[in-house]
C-alpha positions as CSV (number, residue, x, y, z in Angstrom):
1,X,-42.5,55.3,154.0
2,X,-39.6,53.4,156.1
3,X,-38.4,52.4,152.3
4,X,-37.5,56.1,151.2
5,X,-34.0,57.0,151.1
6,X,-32.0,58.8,153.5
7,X,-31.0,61.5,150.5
8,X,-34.7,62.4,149.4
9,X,-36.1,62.8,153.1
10,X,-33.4,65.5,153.2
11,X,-33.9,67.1,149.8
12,X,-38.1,67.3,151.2
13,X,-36.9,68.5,154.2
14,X,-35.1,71.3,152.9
15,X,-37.9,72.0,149.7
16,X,-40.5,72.5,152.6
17,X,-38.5,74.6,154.7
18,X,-38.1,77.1,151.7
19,X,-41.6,77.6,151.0
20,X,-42.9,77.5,154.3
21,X,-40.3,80.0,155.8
22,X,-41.1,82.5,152.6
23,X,-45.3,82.0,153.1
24,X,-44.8,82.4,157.2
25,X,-41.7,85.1,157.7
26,X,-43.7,88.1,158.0
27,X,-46.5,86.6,160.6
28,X,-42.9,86.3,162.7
29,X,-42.4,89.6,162.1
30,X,-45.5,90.4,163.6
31,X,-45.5,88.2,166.5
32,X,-42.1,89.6,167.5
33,X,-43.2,93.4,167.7
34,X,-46.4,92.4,169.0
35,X,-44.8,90.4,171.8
36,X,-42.1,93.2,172.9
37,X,-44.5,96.0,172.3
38,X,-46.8,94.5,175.2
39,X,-44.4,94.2,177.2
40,X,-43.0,97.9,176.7
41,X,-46.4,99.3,176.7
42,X,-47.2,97.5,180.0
43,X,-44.2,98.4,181.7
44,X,-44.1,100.1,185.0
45,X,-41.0,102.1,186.6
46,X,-40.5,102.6,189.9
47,X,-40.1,107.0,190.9
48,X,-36.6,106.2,191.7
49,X,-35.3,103.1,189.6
50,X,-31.9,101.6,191.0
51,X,-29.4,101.7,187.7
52,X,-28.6,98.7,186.6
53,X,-24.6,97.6,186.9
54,X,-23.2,97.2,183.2
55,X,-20.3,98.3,181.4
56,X,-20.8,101.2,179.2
57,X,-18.6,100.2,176.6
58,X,-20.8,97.7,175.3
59,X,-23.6,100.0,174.2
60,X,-21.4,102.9,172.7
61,X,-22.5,102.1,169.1
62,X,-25.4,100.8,170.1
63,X,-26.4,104.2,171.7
64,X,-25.5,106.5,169.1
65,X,-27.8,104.8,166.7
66,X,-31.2,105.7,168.7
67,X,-32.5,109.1,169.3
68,X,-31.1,110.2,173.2
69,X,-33.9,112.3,174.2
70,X,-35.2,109.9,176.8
71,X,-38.9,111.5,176.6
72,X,-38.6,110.9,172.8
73,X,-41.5,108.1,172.3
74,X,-38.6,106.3,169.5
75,X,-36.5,105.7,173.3
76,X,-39.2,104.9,175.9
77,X,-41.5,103.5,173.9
78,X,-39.8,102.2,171.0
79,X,-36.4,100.4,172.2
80,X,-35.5,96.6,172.3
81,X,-35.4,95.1,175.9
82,X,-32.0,94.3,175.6
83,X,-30.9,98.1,175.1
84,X,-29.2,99.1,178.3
85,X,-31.2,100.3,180.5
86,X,-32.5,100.5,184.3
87,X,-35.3,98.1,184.2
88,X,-35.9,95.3,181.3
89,X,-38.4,96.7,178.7
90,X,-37.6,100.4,178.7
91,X,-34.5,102.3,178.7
92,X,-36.3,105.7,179.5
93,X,-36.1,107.6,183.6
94,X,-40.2,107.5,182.9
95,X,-42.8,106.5,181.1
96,X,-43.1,110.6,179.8
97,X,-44.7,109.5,176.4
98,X,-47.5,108.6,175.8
99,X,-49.0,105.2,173.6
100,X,-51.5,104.3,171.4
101,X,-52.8,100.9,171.1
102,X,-50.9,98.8,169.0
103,X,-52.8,98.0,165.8
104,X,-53.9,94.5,164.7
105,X,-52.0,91.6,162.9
106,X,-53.3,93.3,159.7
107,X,-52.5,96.9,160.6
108,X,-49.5,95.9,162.0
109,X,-48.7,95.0,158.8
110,X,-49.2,97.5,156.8
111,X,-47.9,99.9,159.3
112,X,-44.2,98.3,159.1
113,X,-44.8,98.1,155.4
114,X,-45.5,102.1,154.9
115,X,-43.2,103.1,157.6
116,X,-40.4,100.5,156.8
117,X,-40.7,99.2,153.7
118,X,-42.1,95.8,152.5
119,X,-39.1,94.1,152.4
120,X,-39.1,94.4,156.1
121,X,-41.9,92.0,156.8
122,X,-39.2,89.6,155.8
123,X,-36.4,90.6,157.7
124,X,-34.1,87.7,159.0
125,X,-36.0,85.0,156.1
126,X,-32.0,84.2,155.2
127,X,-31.5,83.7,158.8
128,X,-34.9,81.9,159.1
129,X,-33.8,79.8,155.6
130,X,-29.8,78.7,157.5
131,X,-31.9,78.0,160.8
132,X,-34.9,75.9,159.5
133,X,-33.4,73.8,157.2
134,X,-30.8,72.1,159.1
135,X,-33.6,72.0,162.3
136,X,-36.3,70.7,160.0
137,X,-33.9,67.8,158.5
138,X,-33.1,66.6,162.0
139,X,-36.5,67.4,162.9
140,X,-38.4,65.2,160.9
141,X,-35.7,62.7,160.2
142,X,-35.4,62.6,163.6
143,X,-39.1,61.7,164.4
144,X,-39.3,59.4,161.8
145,X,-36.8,57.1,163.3
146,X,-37.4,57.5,167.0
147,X,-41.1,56.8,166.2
148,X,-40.5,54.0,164.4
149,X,-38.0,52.4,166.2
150,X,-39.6,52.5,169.5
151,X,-39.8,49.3,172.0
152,X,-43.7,49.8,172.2
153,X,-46.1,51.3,169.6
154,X,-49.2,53.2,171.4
155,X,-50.9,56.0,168.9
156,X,-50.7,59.1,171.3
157,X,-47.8,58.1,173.5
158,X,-45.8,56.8,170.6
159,X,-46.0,60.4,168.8
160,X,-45.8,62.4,172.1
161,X,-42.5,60.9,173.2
162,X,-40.6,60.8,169.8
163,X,-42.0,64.3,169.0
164,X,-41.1,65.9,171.9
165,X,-37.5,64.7,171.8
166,X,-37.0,65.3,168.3
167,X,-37.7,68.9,168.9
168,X,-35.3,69.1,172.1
169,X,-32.3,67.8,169.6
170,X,-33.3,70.3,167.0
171,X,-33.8,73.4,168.8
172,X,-30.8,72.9,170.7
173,X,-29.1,73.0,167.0
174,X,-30.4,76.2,166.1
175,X,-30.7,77.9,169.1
176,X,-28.0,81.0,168.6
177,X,-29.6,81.2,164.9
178,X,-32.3,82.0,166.9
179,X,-31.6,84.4,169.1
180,X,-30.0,86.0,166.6
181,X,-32.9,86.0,164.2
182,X,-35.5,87.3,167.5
183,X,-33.0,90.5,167.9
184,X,-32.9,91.2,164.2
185,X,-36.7,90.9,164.1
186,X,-37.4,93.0,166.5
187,X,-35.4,96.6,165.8
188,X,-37.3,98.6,163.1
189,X,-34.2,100.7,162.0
190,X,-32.3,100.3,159.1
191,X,-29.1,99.1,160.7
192,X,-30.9,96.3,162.3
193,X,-28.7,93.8,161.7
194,X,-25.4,95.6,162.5
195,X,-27.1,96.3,166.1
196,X,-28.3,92.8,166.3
197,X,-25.1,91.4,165.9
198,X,-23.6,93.9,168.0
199,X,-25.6,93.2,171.0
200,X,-24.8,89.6,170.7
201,X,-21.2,90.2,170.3
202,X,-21.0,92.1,173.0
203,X,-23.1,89.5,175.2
204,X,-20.7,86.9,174.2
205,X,-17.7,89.0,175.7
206,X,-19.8,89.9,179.1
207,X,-21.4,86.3,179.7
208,X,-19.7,83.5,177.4
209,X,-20.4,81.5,175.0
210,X,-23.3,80.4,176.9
211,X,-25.1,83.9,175.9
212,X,-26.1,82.2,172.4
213,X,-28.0,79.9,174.3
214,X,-30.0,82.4,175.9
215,X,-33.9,81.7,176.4
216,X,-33.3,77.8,175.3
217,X,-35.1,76.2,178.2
218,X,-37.9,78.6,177.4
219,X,-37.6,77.5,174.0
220,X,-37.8,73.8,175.1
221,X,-40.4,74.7,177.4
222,X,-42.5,75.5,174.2
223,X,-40.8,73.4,171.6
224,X,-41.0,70.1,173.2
225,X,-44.8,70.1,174.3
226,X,-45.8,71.5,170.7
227,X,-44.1,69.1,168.9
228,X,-45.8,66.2,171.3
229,X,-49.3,67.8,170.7
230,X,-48.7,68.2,166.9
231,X,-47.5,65.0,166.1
232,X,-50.0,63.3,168.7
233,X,-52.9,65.1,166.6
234,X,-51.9,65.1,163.5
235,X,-51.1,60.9,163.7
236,X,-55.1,60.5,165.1
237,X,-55.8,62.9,162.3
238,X,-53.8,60.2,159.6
239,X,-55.5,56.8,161.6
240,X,-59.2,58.4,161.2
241,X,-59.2,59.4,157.5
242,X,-59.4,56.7,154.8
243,X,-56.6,55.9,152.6
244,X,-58.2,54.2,149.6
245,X,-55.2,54.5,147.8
246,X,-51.4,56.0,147.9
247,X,-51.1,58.7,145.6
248,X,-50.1,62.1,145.6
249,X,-52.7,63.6,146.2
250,X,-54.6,62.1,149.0
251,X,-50.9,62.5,150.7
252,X,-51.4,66.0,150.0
253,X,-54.9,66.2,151.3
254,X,-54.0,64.2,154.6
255,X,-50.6,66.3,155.1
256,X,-52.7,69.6,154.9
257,X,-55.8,69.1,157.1
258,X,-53.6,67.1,159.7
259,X,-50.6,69.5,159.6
260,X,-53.0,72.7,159.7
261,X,-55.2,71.5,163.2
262,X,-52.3,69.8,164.3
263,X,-50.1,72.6,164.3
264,X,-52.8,74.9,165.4
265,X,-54.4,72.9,168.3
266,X,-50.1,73.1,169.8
267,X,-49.9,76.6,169.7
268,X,-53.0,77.5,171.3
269,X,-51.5,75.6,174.2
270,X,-48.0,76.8,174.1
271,X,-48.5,80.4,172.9
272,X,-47.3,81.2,177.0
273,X,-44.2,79.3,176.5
274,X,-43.6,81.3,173.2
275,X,-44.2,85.1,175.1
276,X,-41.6,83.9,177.2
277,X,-39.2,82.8,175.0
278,X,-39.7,85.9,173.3
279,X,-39.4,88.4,176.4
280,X,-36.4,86.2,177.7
281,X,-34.2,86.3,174.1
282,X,-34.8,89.9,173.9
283,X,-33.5,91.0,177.6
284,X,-30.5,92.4,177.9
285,X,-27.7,90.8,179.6
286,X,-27.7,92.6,182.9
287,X,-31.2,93.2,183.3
288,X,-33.0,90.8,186.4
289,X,-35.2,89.0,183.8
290,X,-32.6,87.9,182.0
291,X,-31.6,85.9,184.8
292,X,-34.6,84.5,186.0
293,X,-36.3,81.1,185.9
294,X,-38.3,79.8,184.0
295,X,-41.3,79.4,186.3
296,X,-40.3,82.8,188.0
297,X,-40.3,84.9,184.5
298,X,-43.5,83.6,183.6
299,X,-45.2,84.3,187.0
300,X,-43.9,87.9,187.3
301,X,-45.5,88.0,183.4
302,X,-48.9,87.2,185.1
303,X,-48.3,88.9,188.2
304,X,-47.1,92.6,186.6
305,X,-49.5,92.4,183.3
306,X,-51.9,89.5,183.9
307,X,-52.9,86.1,182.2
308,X,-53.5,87.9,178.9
309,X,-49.9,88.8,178.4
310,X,-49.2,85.3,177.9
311,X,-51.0,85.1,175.0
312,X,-49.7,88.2,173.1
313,X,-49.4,87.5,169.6
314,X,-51.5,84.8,169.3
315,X,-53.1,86.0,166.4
316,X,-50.2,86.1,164.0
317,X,-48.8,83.1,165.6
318,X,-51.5,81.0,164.4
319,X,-51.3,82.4,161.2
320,X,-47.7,81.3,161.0
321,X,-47.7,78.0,162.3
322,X,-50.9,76.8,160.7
323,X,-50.0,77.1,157.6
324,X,-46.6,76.6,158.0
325,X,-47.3,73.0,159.6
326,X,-49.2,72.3,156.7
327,X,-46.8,73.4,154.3
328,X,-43.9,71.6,155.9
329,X,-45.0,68.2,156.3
330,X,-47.3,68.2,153.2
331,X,-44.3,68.9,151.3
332,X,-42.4,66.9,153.1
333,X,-44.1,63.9,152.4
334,X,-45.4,64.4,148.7
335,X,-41.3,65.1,148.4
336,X,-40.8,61.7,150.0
337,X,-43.4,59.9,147.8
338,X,-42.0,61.7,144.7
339,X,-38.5,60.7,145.2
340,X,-39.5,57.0,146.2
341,X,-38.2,54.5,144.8
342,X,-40.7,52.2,141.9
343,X,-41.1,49.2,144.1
344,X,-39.8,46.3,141.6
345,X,-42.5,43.7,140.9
């Protein structure tokens, strides 16, 4: 496919991203809430917590937009890490309230859609639409050309390498979009987004620019070694079926079975990475997590919760990235055969 245009790998790019951001958004959704609420749920506080230092300016609007009875299950059990708080995951004194277990991907679902409406399931697809286009156009553009114009050509480490840096140059595009779009996704009130922007205003004024950056080696911590395992798989996948001819629809055949256990097989392995990411985008500023490394916040994960916590969500996440993996590159190349030039005889 080296003879397709610049133009019409872009206009696939930006095709798939539309359809596979609408199918996916409210598996995000999901995996969001279920990823904060474990870490809420599993949250211990110490009889007498030492206050966190921050200024109390920030949070004034923030703070008259949630209920203020700190034994009130919508405070302790209920707010977003980054509300401001004496510990990371809970803005309550104590734990005074008391939990059920949070439902499956399924009843998670229908619980947000009964108690907040449908619509919310896709809450922050616009954002999701302005971050994955522009990531997916570098993205697979990208991959195309580091793959191809590599010194040596090897069918796993070829893949691996261009992959993994493609990723790292894409996610490093997107990365405020994405913090953003974490934030938004994970407040169930119907200001959302005028909180969400708030706290990120307000963590641009207390710790730079740099804020919108925050969790993007945990992102790259997940994003590069997926995008290695994907492409790595789903090239094999490509070699080892039969290509009897080039038409549309074995391209869409291919593009589907690779891209689905592709995409799959790298987020079983990276689903830690992801919890992290997660966790780390949705502390607030001046809580300790915040600040920690990236080894360090995943080992006091394992060490306060256990090994399981790391893979909280996984459930919804492979319902998103399966069939979003398929989705994007099948229509990424059926766009690129569709737009290809008639080769002149």
């Amino acid at each position: 496919m080296s003879d397709v245009p610049l133009g019409p790998k872009i206009i696939s790019a930006c095709c798939g991203s539309l359809v596979t951001s609408v199918v996916v958004n409210p598996f995000d959704v999901i995996r969001v809430r279920m990823q904060q609420d474990s870490a809420i749920s599993t949250a211990k506080i110490a009889p007498e917590p030492t206050p966190v230092k921050f200024t109390p300016s920030p949070s004034t609007l923030i703070m008259e937009s949630l209920p203020q009875n700190p034994c009130d299950p919508k405070v302790c059990c209920k707010s977003p890490f980054w509300y401001p708080s004496t510990m990371d995951y809970c803005q309550a004194p104590d734990l005074a309230c008391t939990r059920g277990r949070m439902p499956g991907t399924v009843g998670l679902m229908a619980t947000i859609g009964r108690d907040e409406g449908v619509s919310a399931l896709w809450r922050g697809l616009g954002l999701q639409l302005v971050q994955s286009i522009p990531a997916n156009v570098v993205y697979f553009i990208a991959y195309e050309n580091l793959r191809d114009s590599m010194f040596f050509q090897n069918p796993i480490a070829t893949p691996l390498i261009a992959g993994g840096a493609a990723r790292a140059l894409a996610s490093t595009v997107v990365s405020p979009l994405e913090l953003f779009k974490t934030r938004l996704q994970s407040l169930n009130t119907p200001n959302a987004y005028k909180i969400a922007l708030q706290s990120v205003t307000k963590a641009v004024e207390m710790d730079g620019v740099r804020s919108l950056w925050s969790g993007l080696g945990l992102t790259l911590f997940r994003d590069i070694p997926f995008s290695s395992i994907y492409w790595a798989v789903v090239e094999l996948i490509r070699d080892a079926m039969p290509r009897k001819q080039e038409s549309h629809r074995e391209a869409l055949f291919q593009s589907i079975v690779a891209g689905t256990i592709g995409g799959a097989t790298a987020a079983i392995f990276t689903t830690p990475f992801d919890v992290a990411k997660t966790r780390r985008q949705l502390s607030h500023y001046s809580s300790e997590s915040a600040h920690m490394r990236m080894t360090a916040f995943i080992g006091h994960i394992i060490k306060t919760e256990g090994w399981r916590a790391l893979f909280c969500g996984l459930t919804p996440r492979l319902l998103k990235v399966a069939p979003a993996c398929a989705i994007m590159i099948s229509s990424y190349e059926t766009g690129k055969m569709f737009f290809k030039p008639p080769t002149k005889n």
